[in-house]
C-alpha angles and dihedrals in degrees: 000000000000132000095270100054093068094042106088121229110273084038084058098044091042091053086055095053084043087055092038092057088044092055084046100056094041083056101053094042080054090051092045093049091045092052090038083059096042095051095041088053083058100051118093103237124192084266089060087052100050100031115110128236091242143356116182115167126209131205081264110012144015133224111229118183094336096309129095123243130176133193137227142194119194113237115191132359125213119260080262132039118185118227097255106039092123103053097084083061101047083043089055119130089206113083118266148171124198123183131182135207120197129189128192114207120191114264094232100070088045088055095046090047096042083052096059092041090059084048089056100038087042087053094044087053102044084043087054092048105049085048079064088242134161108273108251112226092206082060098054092043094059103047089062097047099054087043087050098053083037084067096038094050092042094050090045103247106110125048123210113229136170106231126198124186130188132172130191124193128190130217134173100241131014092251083065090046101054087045087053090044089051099052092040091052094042089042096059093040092060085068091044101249114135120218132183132207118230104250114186089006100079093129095048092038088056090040090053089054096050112101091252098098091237113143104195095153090062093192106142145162136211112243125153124220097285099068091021089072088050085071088065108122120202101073097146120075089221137027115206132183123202090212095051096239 
């Protein structure tokens, strides 16, 4: 015997008022949710604001908004970096964004890994010399420079980071690209630091230069707190621009 033959008939009559009210009210819950999202879909958010008319990326570049832009990661730095290496890109006239990633890493695991690379650099040299063989500078040089950050780091003077950073400049046309890419990339070469263009990574290198603090590009170097400080940007007490923008 089902339910409803044990309910009586005003109990009955009463349950399907009961399930007609609930339907209603579903289906009204359903209209309203359907008119709250129509009428959301028609609103102008902040996206709608910033976002640009068109962004279409490349293997090498993008288009964005009718100008070319192409991204860059720095690759390796030289063995010294002077304190202001950075300002003839931020005083650029051309536009620019620069964006850096920095990553502290306990001081601990870098002990315990600088200690096992003086292990290996001490037995290469002791292995050159009994084989009677002429002494290697590059050896010697980085010996001490392992031994010296070993002390810094020890006596608490000196802080062990990874360190990414990216540029993207902009141009009208790709011909003025190319010539912008050139010069950044000569430019920065002169002072022996190697930089590479992302290729086939246009979107996340534009995305890692946005002011978001997204690294999607993930390309980073070890540096301590002495040439770490040299990335510091803002060298100059004041930044002008002849066109006012």
């Amino acid at each position: 015997m089902s339910i409803f033959g044990k309910l009586s008939e005003k109990d009955l009559e009463a349950k399907k008022q009961q399930l007609k009210a609930q339907e209603k009210e579903r289906d009204l819950s359903s209209s309203l949710g359907d008119l709250e999202k129509t009428y959301k879909e028609g609103l102008t958010t902040l996206k709608d604001l910033i976002a640009p008319a068109s962004l279409k990326f490349g293997s090498s570049s993008f288009e964005l908004n009718g100008r070319f832009g192409r991204s860059f990661f720095v690759l390796a730095y030289p063995r010294f970096l002077s304190s202001n290496w950075l300002s003839f890109i931020i005083q650029a006239e051309g536009a620019l964004d620069l964006s850096m990633f920095i990553y502290p890493i306990d001081s601990a695991d870098i002990l315990k890994k600088l200690k096992s690379k003086v292990g290996e650099i001490g037995s290469q040299m002791s292995i050159n010399q009994q084989k009677g063989m002429v002494r290697d500078p590059m050896l010697e040089t980085a010996y001490k420079d392992v031994e010296g950050l070993r002390d810094n780091l020890m006596q608490g003077t000196e802080k062990y980071f990874r360190f990414a950073l990216y540029f993207t400049i902009y141009a009208s046309d790709l011909k003025e690209l190319d010539q912008y890419s050139s010069t950044l990339e000569s430019s920065l070469g002169a002072k022996l630091i190697v930089t590479k263009r992302a290729l086939l990574q246009t979107q996340n290198g534009f995305n890692s230069t946005l002011p978001l603090g997204f690294d999607e590009l993930d390309v980073s170097n070890n540096m301590n707190t002495s040439p770490l400080s040299s990335c510091f940007p803002f060298v100059s007490s004041d930044l002008t621009s002849n066109d006012s923008n």
